[in-house]
N, C-alpha and C positions, 0 to 999 in steps of 0.2 A: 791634614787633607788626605782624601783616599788614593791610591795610586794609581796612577791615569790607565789606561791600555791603550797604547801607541798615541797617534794626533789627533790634538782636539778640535783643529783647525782643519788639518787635511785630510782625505781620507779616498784609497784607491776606486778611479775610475776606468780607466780602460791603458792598453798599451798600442799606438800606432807602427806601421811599418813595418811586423814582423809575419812572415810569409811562409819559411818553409826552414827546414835543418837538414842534417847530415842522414836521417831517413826518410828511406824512399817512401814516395808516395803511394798511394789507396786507391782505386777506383771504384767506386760503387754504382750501380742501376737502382734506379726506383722505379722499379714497377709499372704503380699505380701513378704518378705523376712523368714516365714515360721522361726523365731524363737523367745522366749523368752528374755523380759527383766525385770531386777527388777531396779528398783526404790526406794532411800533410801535415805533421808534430813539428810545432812551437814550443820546445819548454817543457811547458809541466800544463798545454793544452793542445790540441789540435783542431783546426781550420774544415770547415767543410761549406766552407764559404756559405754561409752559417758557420758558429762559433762554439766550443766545448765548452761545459764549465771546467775550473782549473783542479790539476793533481796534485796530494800534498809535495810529485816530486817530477823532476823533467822524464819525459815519455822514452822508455828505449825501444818498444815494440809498437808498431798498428799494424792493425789488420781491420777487415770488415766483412760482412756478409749481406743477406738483403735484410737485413732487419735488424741487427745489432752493428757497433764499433767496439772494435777491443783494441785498447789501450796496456802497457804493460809499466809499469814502472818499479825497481827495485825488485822484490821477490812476490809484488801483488800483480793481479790482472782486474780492471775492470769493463764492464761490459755498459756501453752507454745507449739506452734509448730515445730516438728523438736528438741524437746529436750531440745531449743534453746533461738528459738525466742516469745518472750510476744506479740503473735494477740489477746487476750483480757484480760481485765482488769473491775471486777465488784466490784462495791461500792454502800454500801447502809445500813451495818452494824454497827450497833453501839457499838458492844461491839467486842472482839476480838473472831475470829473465831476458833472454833476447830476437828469440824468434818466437811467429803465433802462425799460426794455422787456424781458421777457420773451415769446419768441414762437417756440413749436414749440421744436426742437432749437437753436435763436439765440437771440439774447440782444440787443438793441440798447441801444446806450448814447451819450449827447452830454453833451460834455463845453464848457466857458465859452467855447469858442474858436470853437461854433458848429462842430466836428467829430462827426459821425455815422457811430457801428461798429458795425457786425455780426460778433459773437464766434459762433463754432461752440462750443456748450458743452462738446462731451467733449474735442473734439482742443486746445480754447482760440486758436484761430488765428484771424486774423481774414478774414472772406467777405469782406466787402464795407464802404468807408470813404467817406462823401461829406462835402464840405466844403462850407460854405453861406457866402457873403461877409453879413456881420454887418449892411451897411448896408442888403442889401434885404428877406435874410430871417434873423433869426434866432431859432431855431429855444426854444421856449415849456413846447409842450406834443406829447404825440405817444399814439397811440392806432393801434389793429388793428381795423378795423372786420368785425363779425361776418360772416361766410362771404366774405370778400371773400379770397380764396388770395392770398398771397404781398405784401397788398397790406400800409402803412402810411401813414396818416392824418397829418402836421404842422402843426402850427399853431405862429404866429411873433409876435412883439412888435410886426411890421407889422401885427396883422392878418388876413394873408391865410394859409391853407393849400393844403397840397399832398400831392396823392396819386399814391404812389412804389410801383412794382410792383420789392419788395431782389432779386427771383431775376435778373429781367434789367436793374438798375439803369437804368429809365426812369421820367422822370415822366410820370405819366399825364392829371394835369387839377390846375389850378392854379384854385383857388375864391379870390375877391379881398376876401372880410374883409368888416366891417361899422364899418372905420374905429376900431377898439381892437383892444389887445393881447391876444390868446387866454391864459387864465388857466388852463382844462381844457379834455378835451374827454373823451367819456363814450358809450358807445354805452347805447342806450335795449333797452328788450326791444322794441321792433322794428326786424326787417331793416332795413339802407341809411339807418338813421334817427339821429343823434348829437345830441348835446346840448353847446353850446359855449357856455364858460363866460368871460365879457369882461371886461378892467379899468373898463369904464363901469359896471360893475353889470347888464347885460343878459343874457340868456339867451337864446341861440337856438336852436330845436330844426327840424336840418338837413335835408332829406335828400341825401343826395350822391350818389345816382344819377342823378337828373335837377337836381339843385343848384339848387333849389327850398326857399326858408323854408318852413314848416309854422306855428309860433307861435314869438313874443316874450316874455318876459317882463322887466321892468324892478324888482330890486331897489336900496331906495334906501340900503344899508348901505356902499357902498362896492363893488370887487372883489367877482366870483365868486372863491375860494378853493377849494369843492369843490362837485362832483355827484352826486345817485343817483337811481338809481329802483325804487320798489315794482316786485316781481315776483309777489305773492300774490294778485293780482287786483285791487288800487286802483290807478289809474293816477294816483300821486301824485308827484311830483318832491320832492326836495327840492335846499335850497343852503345852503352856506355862505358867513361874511362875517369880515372881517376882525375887527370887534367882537364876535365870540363867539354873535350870533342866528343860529337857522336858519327859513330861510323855506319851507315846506312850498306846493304849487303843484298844483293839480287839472289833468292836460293834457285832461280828454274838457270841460272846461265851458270850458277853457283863461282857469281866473281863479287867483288868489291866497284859499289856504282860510286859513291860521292862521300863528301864527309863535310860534316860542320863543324868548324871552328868554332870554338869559344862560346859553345853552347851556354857554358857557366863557367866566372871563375873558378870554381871550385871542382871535388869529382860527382861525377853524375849520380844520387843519389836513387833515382827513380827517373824510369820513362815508359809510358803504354801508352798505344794505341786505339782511341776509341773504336769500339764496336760496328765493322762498316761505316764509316766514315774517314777520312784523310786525315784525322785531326792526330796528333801526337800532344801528349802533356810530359813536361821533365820538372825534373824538381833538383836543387841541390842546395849545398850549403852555404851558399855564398846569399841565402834568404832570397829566393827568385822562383816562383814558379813561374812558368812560359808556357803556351800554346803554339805548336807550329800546325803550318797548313803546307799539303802537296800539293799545289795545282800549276808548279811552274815546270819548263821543261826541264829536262836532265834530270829530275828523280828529287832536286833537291828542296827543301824546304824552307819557307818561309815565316819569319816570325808574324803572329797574327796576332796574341795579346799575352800581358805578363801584368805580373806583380811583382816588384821587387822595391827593396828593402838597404839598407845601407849592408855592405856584404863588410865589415869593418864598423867597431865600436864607432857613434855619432863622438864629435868632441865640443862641438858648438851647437845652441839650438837658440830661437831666437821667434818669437809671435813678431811677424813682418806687417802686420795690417792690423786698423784698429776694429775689425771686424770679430778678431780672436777666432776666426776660420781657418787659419792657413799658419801654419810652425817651419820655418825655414833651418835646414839641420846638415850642419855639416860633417861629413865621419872622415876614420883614417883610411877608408879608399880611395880618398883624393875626389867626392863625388859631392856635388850640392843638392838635396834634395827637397821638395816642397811637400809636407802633411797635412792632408787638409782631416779635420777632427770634427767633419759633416760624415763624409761618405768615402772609401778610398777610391772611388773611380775618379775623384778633384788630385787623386797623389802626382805630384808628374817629379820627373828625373831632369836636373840642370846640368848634368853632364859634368864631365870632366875638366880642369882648365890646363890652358895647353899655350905654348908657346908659340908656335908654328901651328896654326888651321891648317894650311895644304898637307904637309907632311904628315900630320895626325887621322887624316881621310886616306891616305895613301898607305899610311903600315896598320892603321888599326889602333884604336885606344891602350890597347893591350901593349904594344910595342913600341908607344911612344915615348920616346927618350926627353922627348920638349915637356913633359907632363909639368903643369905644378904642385908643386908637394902640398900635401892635406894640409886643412885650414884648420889651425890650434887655438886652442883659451887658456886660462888660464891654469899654470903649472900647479899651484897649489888646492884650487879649491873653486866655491864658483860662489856668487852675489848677487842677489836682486833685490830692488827697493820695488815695494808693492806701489801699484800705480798714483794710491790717494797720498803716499810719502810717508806712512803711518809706522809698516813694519819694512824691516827689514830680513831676507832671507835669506841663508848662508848652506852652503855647503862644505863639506871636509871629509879628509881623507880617511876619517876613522869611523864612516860610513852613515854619519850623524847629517838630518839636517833641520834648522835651528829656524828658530821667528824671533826675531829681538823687536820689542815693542820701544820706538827710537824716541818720544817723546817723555819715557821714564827711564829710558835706556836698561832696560830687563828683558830677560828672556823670559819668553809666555809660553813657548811651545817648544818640543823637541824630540824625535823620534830618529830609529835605526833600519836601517835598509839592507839586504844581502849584499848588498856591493856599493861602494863608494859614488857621488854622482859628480859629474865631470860638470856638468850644465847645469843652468835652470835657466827658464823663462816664464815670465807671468802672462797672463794674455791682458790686454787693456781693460777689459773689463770687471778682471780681477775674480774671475769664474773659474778660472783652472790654472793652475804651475805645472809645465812640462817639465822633465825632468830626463838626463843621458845619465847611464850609468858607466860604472870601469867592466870592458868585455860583453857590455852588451849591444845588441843590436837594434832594438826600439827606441821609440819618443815614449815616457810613461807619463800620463795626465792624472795630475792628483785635483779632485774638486773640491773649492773654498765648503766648508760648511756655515762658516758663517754670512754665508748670503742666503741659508733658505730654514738655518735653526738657529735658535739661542744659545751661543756659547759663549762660557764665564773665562775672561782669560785674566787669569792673577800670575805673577811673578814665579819663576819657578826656584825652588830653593837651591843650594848652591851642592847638597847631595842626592839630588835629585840622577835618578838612573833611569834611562829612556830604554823601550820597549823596539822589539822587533817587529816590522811589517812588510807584507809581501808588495813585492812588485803588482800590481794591478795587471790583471791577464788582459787578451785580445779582446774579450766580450765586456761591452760597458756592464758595469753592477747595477743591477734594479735592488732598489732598499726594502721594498715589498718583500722580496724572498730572504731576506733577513729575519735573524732571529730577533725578537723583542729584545732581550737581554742584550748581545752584540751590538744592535743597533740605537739603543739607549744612551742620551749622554750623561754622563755624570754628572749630577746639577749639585750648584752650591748651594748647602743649606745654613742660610743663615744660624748663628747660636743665641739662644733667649739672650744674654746679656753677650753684648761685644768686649766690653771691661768694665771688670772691677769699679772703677774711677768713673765710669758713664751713670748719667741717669738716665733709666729704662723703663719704658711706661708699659701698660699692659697689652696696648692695640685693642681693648675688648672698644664694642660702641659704647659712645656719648650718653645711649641710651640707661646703660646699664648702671653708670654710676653718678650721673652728674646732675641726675633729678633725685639724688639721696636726702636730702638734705629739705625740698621743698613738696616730701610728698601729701603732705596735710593738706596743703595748697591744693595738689590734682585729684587728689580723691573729694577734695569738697567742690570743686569746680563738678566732677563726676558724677555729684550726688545728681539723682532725677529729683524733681522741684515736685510732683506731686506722687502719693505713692501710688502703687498700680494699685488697677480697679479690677473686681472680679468679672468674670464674662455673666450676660443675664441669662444664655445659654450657652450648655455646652456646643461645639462646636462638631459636626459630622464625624472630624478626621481623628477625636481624641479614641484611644486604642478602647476596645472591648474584647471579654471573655466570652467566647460561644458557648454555647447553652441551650435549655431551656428557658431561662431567662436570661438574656445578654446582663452580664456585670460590667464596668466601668476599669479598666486594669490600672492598678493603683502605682503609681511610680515606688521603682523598687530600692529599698533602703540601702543605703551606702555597707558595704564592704567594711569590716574591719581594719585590714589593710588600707583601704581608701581615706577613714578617719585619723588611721596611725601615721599619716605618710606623713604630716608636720610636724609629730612628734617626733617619730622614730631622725628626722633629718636633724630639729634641736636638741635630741639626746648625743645625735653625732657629733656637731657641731662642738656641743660643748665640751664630751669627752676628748675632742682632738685642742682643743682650746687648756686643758688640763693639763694633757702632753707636754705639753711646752715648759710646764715649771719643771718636771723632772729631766726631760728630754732634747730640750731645747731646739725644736723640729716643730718651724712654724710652717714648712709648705701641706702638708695636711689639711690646716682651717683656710688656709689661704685658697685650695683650689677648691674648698666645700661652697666657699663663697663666690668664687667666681662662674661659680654652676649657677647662681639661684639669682633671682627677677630682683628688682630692688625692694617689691614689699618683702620678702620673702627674706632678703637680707635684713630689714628693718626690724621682722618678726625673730628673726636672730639675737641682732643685738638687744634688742627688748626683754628677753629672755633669759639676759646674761645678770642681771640685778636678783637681788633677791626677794622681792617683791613678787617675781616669775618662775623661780624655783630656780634661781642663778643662787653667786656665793661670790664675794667678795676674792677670793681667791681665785675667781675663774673670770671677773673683770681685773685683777690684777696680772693676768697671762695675756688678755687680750692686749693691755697696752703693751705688756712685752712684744706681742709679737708684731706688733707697729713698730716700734721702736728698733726689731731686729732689719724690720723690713727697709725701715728709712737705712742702714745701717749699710744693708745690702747691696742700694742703690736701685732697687727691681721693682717695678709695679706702682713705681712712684702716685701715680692719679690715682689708684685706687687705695691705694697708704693713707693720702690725704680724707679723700671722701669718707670712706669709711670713719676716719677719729670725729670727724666734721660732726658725722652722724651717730658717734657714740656719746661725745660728747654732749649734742641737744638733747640726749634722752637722759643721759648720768650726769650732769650737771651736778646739780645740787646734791648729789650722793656722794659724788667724788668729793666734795668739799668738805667733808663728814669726816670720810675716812682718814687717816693718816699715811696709812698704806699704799693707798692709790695718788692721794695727792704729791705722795716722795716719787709715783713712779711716772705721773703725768707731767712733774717739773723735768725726769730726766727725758720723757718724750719730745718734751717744749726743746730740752739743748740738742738734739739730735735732729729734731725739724728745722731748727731757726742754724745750726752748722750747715745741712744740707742747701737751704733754703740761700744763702750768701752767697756761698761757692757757684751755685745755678745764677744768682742775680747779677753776682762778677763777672761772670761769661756772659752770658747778655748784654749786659753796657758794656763791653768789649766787640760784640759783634755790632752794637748798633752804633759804637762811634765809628769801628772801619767802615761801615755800610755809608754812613753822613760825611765823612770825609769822601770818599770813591765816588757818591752821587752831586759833592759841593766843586770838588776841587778840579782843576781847571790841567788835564791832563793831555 
């Protein structure tokens, strides 16, 4: 059998539940459709609520512009249009990239080596490449400060930044730090004015035309992580911390107004400010992005909408309804969650379980000591029985997961996964198996294929070695944009003979061989009873030659080739028929005949006498090659017919010869062995069959 590629059975559809990671988020404006999107990396895709196709590897960089996403992963960048689709792809990095800049028709990117490129986005070639020695500056964070032409802003884990004019690769003014590593840096809504964000926890708000502070701030959470600022007319700062608060910051009174708690468990990966409007979007790694709105008093913020995700590997999952809409998932964040696998606006969050209700409203889920500890399955491995009781499905720790067909008790199916799965569940209707992995943070839905193709599921052999398959990304797979070949199953092809020991007929039609025998009969039946009559006039339509005198055009005489074509096939015929005494290689005449009509066969064996320019020696290869055939076990009904009809024609010649009658006696033992063996089996299936339809069970 040929070597499967991954499952035959399952095959990745989408992943639920997974929302955002440890890079911050995107915001981009569309234009022409006059609304906002954010952009946030899942993996090896990112979300733009719309969904990315996936990368061969998890995303360390995004960025965007008004027209393109760039995505970084490993030492590649690719450029996605539409969301969607990868129109460029630039290589040239030697180390793995981790920051992007989109700027104008360029692209900048720096990758761990402390190398800085300027990509031309359409041509993909590189402008301009600067290398920074690691030990004095290497390079943090980077930023295009507003109306500053052709300028870029860097900031370094010294420290100190530097401001670099890419058109004529000079540096322009090197600003000396505040003694910590620069963490962001963020241009404020005013000109020449940036906001730089420090591993001490400070905030400095710059200006860098006369390189001159303006105000301080000192948050005491750790790490600046991210920056923004109101554009609606509050001049509020916000920051993020590595512990999940954000710190909100008045710059006209230049004090500290309010702070949110517990923003995310995690650190704040990203937060901005839409565009004149109160809205804030944060993002972190604990899989959550959230919306807050300011319209309450005190400055402080209110959650308005979120998506989140189990912020902790799921370790139970379970289809809760026989609708197969809704996957109930429990993770090690102690959190019960509901996935609905219509649309995620059905997702909802079951909360925490808790000992004490009052006291748990009183200090905060975060601080609740009454908590109950996450909901476990099992320690080894996981098990489902498919709904109809048919297969059984297994999971295990060496990242395999398995279909045992429980009615022959074999395994049918078996494939390998990046990470081991903790869970599984089937849905009722037996359309999808969700599946939890080790360390990850999705539900992944693999779809039955055999509910909408034909697939052959045979036994799998016992060295049999299973294929690797990716986890199924955020966006369901459309099979349309699949390759023919990838999307093709492997179909069983039956072998001309199953065994040896089987008797195997030819499948040709009934037609073909089984009025061999009575064709004298249909050709006289055939015959017309009177013969034709000439016309008393020609008729309008018979063709003529123009002229001076129209001529009569005389039907045109047969071709050489046309008259040769029955010879030339009983010259073959027999020459392959001759074969066989030196050669003993009867499929030759075998397949010459099962080309040709029955007179056409009859005009054959007719042929084979010497009467018709045959030879006694070329009807004694034909019963060979009967004899090889019955031998065989192959072609059986056409074995038979055939001698049937060699027989009624050589009859009385065969009985002549010596030669042929030594060879047709040993035909006769080879027909009448084959013929018993077939009959034994027969009255064997026809007594169990009269027993099982008599007896009284």
């Amino acid at each position: 059998l040929p070597r499967r590629l991954g499952s035959v059975i399952f095959s990745g559809f989408r992943a639920l539940g997974l929302y955002s990671n440890h890079l911050a988020h995107v915001l981009r404006f569309h234009k022409k459709h006059r609304e906002f999107y954010v952009l946030t990396a899942v993996g090896q895709c990112f979300h733009t609520y719309n969904v990315s196709n996936a990368l061969p590897e998890d995303i360390s960089s995004l960025a965007a512009d008004r027209m393109l996403v760039y995505a970084a992963y490993g030492k590649l960048i690719c450029a996605f249009a539409k969301n969607k689709e990868v129109v460029h792809t630039y290589t040239g990095h030697q180390a793995d990239v981790h920051l992007l800049l989109p700027f104008g028709d360029h692209l900048i990117s720096v990758d761990k080596d402390n190398v800085v490129i300027i990509w031309d986005v359409e041509s993909e070639d590189t402008y301009l490449q600067i290398s920074y020695d690691k030990a004095s500056f290497e390079v943090s964070a980077l930023m295009h400060p507003s109306t500053y032409l052709n300028k870029i802003l860097f900031g370094s884990s010294q420290g100190s930044l530097q401001l670099w004019n890419i058109k004529s690769n000079k540096l322009l003014f090197t600003f000396p730090g505040w003694a910590s590593a620069v963490t962001v840096l963020q241009q404020t809504p005013a000109v020449d004015v940036v906001g730089v964000g420090l591993a001490s926890g400070q905030i400095i708000i710059h200006n860098i035309r006369f390189d001159e502070t303006l105000m301080k701030f000192q948050q005491d959470w750790g790490p600046v992580t991210a920056l923004s600022f109101r554009t609606d007319g509050h001049p509020i700062m916000a920051s993020g911390s590595p512990i999940g608060h954000i710190g909100l910051w008045d710059l006209e009174e230049k004090k500290f107004v309010t702070q949110m708690r517990n923003a995310h468990t995690t650190a704040i990966a990203g937060l901005t400010f839409l565009q004149n409007e109160p809205l804030l979007i944060t993002n972190g790694a604990d899989n959550a992005i959230r919306v807050w709105i300011f319209d309450v008093a005190g400055g402080d913020g209110r959650l308005l909408r979120q998506r989140t995700g189990h912020s902790a590997p799921p370790t139970k999952i379970q289809h809760h309804d026989q609708s197969s809409l809704n996957i109930l998932s429990a993770g090690q964040d102690g959190t019960l969650q509901s996935f609905s696998t219509v649309h995620e606006r059905f997702n909802k969050s079951l909360g925490h379980g808790t000992l004490n209700k009052t006291r748990a409203k009183k200090k905060g889920v975060t601080n609740d000591t009454a908590k109950l500890p996450a909901i476990t399955t099992f320690a080894s491995g996981a098990i489902f029985i498919f709904p109809d009781g048919r297969w059984l499905i297994t999971a295990s720790m060496d990242c395999t997961i398995r279909t045992w067909d429980l009615p022959s008790g074999s395994l049918v199916d078996c494939f390998l996964v990046d990470a081991a799965a903790v869970s599984l569940s089937m849905s009722p209707t037996g359309n999808f198996l969700a599946s939890s992995h080790v360390d990850g943070l999705g539900i992944y839905l693999w779809s039955n294929n055999t509910l909408c193709s034909l697939v052959s599921l045979r036994p799998l052999p016992a060295d049999y070695e299973p294929t690797v398959i990716m986890l199924p990304g955020t966006c369901p797979k459309e099979e349309d944009v699949l390759d023919a070949e990838s999307s093709e199953m492997a179909e069983y092809i039956s072998p001309a003979q199953l065994d040896e020991h089987l008797i195997t007929l030819s499948l040709l039609p009934d037609s073909r061989w089984k009025n061999l025998l009575h064709l004298d009969i249909i050709k006289k039946k055939n015959k017309p009873k009177e013969p034709p009559k000439l016309p008393k006039a020609a008729p309008f339509f018979i063709p003529t030659i123009p002229g001076l005198v129209p001529q009569f055009a005389l039907p045109s005489t047969p071709s050489e080739d046309q008259v040769n074509t029955l010879d030339n096939v009983s010259v073959e015929f027999v020459i392959a028929v001759l074969i066989i005494c030196f050669l003993l290689i009867d499929e030759e005449p075998v397949k010459l005949l099962r080309e040709l009509g029955p007179s056409a066969i009859e005009t054959e064996l007719r042929s084979l006498s010497p009467d018709m320019g045959g030879d006694v020696r070329v009807m004694q290869s034909f019963l060979k090659m009967i004899s090889s055939i019955l031998q065989s076990k192959r072609d059986f009904d056409l074995a038979q017919a055939y001698l049937a009809l060699f027989l009624k024609l050589h009859l009385r010649f065969i009985a002549d010869q010596p030669e042929l009658m030594e060879e047709a006696e040993s035909v006769s033992a080879h027909l009448e062995e084959t013929w018993m063996s077939m009959q034994t089996l027969l009255n064997q299936n026809i007594c169990v069959l009269s027993y099982i339809k008599s007896a009284l069970l």
